[in-house]
C-alpha positions in Angstrom: -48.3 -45.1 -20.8 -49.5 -44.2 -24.1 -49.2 -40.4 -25.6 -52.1 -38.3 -26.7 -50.3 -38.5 -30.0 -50.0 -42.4 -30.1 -46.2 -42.4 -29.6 -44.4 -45.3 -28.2 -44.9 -46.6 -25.0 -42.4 -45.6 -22.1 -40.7 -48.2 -20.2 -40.1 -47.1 -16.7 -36.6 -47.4 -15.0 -35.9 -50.0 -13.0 -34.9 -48.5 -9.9 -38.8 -47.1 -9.9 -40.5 -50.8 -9.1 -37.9 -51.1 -6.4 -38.9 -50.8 -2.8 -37.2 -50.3 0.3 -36.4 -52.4 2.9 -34.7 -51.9 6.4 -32.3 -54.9 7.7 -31.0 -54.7 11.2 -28.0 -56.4 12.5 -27.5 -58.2 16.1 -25.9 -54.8 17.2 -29.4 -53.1 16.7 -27.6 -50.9 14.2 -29.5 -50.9 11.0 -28.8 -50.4 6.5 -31.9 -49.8 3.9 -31.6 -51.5 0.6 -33.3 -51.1 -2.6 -34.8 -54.4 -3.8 -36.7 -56.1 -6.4 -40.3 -56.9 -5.8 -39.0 -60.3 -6.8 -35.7 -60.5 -4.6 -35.6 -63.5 -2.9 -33.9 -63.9 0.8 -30.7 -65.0 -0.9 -30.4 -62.2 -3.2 -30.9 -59.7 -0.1 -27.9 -61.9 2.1 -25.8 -61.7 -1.0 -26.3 -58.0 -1.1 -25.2 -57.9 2.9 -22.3 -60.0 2.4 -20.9 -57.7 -0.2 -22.0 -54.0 1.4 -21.0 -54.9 5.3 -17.6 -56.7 3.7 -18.3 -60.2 5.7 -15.7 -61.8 6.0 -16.6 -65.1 4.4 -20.2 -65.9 2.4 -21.3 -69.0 4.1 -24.0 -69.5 6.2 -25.6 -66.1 6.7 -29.6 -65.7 7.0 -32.1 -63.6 6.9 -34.2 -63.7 10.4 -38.0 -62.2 10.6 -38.1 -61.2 14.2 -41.4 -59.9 16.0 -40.3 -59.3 19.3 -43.5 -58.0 21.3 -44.5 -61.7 20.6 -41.3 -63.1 21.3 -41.2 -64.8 17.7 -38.8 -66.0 15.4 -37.9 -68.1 12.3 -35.4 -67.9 9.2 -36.8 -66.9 6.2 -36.3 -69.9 3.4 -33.6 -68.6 0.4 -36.3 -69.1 -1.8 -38.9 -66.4 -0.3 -39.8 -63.2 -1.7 -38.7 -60.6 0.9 -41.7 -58.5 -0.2 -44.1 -60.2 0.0 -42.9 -62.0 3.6 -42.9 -58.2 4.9 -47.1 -57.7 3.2 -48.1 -60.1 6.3 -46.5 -57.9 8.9 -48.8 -56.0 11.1 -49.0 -52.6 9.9 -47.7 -51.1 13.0 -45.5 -53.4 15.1 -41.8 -53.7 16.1 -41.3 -56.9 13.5 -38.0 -56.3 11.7 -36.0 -58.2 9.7 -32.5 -59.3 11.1 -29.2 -60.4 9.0 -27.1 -62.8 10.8 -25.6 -66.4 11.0 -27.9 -69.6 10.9 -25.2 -72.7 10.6 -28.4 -74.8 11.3 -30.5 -74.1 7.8 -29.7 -76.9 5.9 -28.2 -79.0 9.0 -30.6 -81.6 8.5 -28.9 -82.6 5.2 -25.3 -82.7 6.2 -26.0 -84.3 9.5 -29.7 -86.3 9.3 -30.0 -88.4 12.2 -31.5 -86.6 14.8 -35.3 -88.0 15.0 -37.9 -87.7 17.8 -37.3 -89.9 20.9 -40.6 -91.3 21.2 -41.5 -92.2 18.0 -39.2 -93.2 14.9 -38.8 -92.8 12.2 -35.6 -90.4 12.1 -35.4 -87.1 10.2 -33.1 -88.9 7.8 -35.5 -91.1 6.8 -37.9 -88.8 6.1 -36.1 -86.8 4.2 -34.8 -90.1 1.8 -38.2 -91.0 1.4 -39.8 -87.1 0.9 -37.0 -86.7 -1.9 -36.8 -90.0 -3.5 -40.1 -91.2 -3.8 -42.3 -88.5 -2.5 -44.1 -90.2 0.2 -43.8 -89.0 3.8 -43.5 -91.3 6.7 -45.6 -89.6 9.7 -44.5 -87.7 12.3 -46.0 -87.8 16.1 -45.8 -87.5 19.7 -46.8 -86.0 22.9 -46.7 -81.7 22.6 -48.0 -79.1 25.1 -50.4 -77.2 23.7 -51.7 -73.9 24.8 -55.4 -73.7 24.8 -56.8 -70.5 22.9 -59.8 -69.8 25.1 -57.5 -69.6 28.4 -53.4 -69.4 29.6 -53.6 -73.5 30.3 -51.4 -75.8 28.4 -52.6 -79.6 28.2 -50.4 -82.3 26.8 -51.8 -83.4 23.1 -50.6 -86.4 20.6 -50.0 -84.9 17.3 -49.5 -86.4 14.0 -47.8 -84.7 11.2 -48.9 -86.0 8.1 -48.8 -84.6 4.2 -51.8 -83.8 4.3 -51.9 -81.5 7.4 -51.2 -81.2 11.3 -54.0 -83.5 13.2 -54.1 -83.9 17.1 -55.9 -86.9 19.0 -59.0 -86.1 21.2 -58.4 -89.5 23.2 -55.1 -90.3 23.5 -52.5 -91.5 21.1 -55.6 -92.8 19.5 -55.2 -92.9 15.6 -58.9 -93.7 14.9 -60.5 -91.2 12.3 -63.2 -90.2 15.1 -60.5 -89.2 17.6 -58.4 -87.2 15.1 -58.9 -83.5 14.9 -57.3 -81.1 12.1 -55.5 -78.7 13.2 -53.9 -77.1 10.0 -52.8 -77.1 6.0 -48.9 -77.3 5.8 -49.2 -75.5 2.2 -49.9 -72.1 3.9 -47.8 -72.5 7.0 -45.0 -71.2 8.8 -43.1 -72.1 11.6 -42.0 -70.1 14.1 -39.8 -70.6 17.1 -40.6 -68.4 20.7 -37.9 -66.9 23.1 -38.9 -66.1 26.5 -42.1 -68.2 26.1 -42.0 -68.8 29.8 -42.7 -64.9 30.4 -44.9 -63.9 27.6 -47.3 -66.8 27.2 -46.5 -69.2 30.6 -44.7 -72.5 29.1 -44.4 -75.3 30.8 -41.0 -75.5 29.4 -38.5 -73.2 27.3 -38.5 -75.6 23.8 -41.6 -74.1 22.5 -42.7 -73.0 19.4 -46.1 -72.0 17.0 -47.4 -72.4 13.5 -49.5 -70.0 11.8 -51.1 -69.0 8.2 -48.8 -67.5 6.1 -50.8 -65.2 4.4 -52.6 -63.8 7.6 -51.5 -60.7 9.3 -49.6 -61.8 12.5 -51.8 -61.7 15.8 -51.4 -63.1 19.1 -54.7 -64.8 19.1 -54.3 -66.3 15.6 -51.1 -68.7 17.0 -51.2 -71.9 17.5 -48.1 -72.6 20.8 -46.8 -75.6 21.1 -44.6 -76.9 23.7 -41.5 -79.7 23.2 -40.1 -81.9 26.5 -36.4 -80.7 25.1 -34.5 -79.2 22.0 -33.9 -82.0 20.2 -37.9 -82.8 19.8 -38.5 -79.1 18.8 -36.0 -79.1 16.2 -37.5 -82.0 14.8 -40.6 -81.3 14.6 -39.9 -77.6 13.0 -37.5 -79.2 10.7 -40.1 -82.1 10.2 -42.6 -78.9 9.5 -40.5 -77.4 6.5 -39.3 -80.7 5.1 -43.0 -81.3 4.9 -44.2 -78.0 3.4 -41.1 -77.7 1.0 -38.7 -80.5 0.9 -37.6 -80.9 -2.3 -37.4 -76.9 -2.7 -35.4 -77.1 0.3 -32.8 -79.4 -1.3 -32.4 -77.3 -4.3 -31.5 -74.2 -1.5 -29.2 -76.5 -0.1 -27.4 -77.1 -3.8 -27.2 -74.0 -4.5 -25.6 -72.5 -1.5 -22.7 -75.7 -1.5 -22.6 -74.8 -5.7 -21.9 -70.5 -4.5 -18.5 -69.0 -4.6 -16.0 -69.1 -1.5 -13.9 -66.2 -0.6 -10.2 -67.3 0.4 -8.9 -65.5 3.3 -5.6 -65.5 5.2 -5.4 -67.9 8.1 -5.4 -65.0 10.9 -8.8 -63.4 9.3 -10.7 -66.7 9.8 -11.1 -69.9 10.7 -14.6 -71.1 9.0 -13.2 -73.5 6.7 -11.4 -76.7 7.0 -9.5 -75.4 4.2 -7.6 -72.6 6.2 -6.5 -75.3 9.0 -3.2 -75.1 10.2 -1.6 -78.8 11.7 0.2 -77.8 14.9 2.0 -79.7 17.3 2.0 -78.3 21.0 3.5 -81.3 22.7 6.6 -79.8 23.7 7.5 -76.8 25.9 8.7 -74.4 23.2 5.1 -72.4 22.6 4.0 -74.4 19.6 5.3 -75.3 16.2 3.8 -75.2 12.9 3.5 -78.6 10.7 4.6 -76.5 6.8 2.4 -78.2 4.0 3.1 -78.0 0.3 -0.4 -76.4 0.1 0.5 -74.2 2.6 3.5 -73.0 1.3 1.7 -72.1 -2.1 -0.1 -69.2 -0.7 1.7 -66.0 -0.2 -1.0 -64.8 1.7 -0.9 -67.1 4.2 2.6 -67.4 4.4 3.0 -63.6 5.8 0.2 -64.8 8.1 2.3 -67.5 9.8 5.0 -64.9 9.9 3.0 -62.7 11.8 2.2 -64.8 14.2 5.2 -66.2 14.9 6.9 -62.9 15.4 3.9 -62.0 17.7 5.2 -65.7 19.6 8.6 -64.5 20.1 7.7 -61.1 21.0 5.5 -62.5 24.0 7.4 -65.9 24.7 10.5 -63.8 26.6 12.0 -64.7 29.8 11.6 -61.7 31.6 7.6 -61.8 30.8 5.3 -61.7 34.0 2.5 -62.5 34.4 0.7 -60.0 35.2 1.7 -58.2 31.7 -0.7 -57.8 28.7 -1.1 -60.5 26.7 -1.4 -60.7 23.2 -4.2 -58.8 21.7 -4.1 -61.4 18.2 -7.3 -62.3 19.7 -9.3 -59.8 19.3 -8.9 -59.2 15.6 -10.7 -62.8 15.4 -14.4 -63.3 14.4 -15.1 -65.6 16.7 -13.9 -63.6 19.8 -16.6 -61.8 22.0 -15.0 -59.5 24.2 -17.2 -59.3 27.9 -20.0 -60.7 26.7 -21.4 -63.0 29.8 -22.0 -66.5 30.0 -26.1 -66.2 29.1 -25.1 -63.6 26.1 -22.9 -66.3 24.7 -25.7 -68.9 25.4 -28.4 -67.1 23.1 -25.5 -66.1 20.4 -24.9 -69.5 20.1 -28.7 -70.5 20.2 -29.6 -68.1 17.5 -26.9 -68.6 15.4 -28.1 -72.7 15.2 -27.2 -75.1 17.7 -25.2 -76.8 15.6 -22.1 -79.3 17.1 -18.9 -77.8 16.6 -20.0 -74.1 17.0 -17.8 -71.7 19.2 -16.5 -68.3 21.0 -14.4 -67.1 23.1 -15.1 -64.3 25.9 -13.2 -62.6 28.9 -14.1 -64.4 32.0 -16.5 -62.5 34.3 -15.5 -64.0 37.3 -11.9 -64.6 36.8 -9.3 -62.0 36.1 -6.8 -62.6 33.4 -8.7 -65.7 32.0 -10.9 -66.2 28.8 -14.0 -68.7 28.2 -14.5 -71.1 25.4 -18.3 -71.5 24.8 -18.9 -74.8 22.4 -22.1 -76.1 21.2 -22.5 -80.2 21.7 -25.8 -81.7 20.9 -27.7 -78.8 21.2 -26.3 -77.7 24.8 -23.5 -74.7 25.2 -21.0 -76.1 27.0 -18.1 -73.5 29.0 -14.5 -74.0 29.1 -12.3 -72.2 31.4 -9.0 -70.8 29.5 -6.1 -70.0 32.3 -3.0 -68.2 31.6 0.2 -69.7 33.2 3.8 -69.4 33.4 6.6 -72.1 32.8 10.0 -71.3 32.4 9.6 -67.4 32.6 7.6 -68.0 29.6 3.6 -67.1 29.3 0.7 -69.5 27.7 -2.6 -70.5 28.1 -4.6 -73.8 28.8 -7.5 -75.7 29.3 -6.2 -78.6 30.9 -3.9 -77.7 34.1 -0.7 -76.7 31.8 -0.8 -80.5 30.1 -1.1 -78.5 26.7 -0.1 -75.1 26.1 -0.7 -72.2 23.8 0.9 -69.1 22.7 -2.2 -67.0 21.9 -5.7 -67.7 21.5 -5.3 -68.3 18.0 -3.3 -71.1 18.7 -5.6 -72.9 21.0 -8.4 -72.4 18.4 -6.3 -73.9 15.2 -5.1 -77.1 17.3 -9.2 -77.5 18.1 -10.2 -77.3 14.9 -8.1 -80.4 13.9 -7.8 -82.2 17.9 -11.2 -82.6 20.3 -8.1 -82.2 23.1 -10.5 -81.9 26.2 -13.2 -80.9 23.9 -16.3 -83.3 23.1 -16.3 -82.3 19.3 -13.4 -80.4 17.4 -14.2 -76.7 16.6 -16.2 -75.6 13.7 -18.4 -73.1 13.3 -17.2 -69.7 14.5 -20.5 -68.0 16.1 -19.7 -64.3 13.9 -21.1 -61.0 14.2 -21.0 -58.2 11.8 -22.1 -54.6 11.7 -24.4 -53.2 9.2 
């Protein structure tokens, strides 16, 4: 402002603009930052990475979450936080969550899931939204729930550039039978949890669009209803490609073209970089394959060290069974403690659906053993891990002693480079951090 006296004008600070924002994480546990009006999603993950000391940079999210309405979707790296949170219900239990999403920019890497019943594939539409800006259309059979009552009636949509239309006879693609539903400019998508329960589903795979700019309200959404995952996640992926595709590719370039943290072997196992080649055939515990890369790196060096001491330590005759086994587990990201078998379902679900993506848990219902959960075509597949003995000597397997391991660590390393048993090698570690 100006002085009576016509002095120079005073530039506020910058911390003044800033406003505060609350972030949960998945352990309901909470941190308030100061932001930018203009900070973007990214900018507030960056700023979590570095104050909760994540253990690698990849991958992480930032979720809006309105539970009382059971919806959910990850907010776009390009969206201003701000003004996402201006739409929120002024009273309400919507939060914003931080936590892995392997399955943001999926569609790129992997493009080839499309919808069953009607080509063309995802990949296709993304070639032909980014290189000549044309969209091929989109369509197929949906439940829909009807706003005047809790019914659901099966509808053909079409998702087109220039909107979301149903068919009032039909599949029919006549003008007179097409009705619009909605402008994909000012849209979001959102999937539902629990839809059964809160708004009667036919099915679990459902999901709802709404105005962007509108304050969130039950009777403003518009539910929809897939046969099966792999429809829904085209047609929400098909829904942001639509609204934002070649925004969406620039995301994508700049979070491959953002800096990677190197850690030691036994703090992750993220990165096809920090692979170790193992061989297991024999009855010895395990031996690791040295690599001139390998051998490079200090770091990792001690890390092998480590481990193999922690081998020896455990690998002695007089070793029973029934003794403690080695705890190198749980220092791991990717191990879960007790969590059950439907707890590592929705981890696994929330953090993407992605092939490749993993944990590992204490069994429930056997003593002594562990669980691999493993993500394969959008199903979460179990895998029993059994400890056994051979030749006074203690490991674990997953196929009736034909391959043995040392530790968990060691079953998870020869996975990442051998499928073994497995339908897909491991990947992606499903990770949760405390804010």
């Amino acid at each position: 402002a100006m002085s009576q006296t016509g002095g120079a004008r005073l530039s506020l600070p910058v911390w003044f603009s800033a406003q505060l924002i609350k972030v949960f994480g998945e352990d309901s546990h909470s941190r308030s930052l100061w932001v930018s009006p203009r900070a973007t999603a990214r900018d507030v993950c960056r700023m979590l990475v570095q104050t909760a000391h994540c253990s690698d940079q990849e991958n992480w999210a930032l979720i809006e979450l309105h539970p009382g309405l059971g919806l959910e979707r990850v907010l776009e790296d390009h969206e201003v936080v701000v003004k996402v949170q201006a739409a929120w219900p002024p009273e309400g239990d919507t939060k914003l969550q931080f936590r892995k999403n392997y399955a943001k920019y999926e569609f790129f890497r992997k493009p080839m899931v499309g919808l069953p019943s009607s080509p063309p594939a995802i990949s296709e539409l993304i070639q032909n939204l980014l290189q000549s800006g044309t969209c091929p259309e989109i369509q197929g059979f949906l439940h829909v729930r009807e706003p005047s009552r809790k019914a659901w009636k099966k509808v053909y949509f079409f998702l087109r550039r220039s909107g979301l239309y149903c068919s009032t006879k039909g599949s029919s693609k006549e003008p007179r039978h097409l009705q619009y539903v909605a402008d994909l400019e000012d849209l979001n998508v959102y999937s539902i949890t629990n839809s059964r329960k809160l708004y009667g589903a036919p099915v679990d795979f459902t999901f709802c669009v709404k105005p962007s700019k509108d304050r969130i309200r039950a009777q403003d959404l518009k539910l929809l209803c897939a046969e099966n995952e792999q429809t829904r996640t085209c047609w929400t992926s098909a829904f942001r490609l639509f609204k934002c595709g070649k925004q969406l590719q620039c995301n994508y370039q700049m979070s491959l073209s953002a800096p990677r943290r190197t850690e030691a072997v036994s703090q992750r196992c993220g990165s096809d970089a920090s692979l170790v080649a193992m061989d297991f055939s024999g009855k010895a515990g395990g031996r690791v394959i040295q690599n001139a890369w390998e051998a490079q790196s200090a770091e990792r060096e001690e890390g092998q060290a480590w481990r193999r001491r922690e081998a020896l330590r455990w690998s002695l005759p007089n070793l029973s069974l029934g003794s403690s086994p080695s705890s190198v587990h749980r220092t791991q990201p990717w191990f879960h403690g007790g969590a059950s078998r439907k707890q590592a379902q929705r981890i696994i679900e929330e953090q993407g659906l992605v092939d490749g993506m993993f944990l590992i848990r204490e069994s429930q219902q056997h003593s002594q053993c562990f669980v691999l959960s493993l993500c394969h075509k959008l199903n979460t597949k179990h895998y029993l891990v059994i400890p056994c003995e051979e030749a006074g000597r203690k490991y674990y397997t997953m196929d009736d002693g034909l391959t043995l391991f040392i530790d968990l660590l060691q079953l998870v390393e020869f996975h990442q480079i051998n499928k073994g048993i497995l339908p897909v090698c491991l990947k992606h570690p499903c990770i949760c951090v405390a804010l």
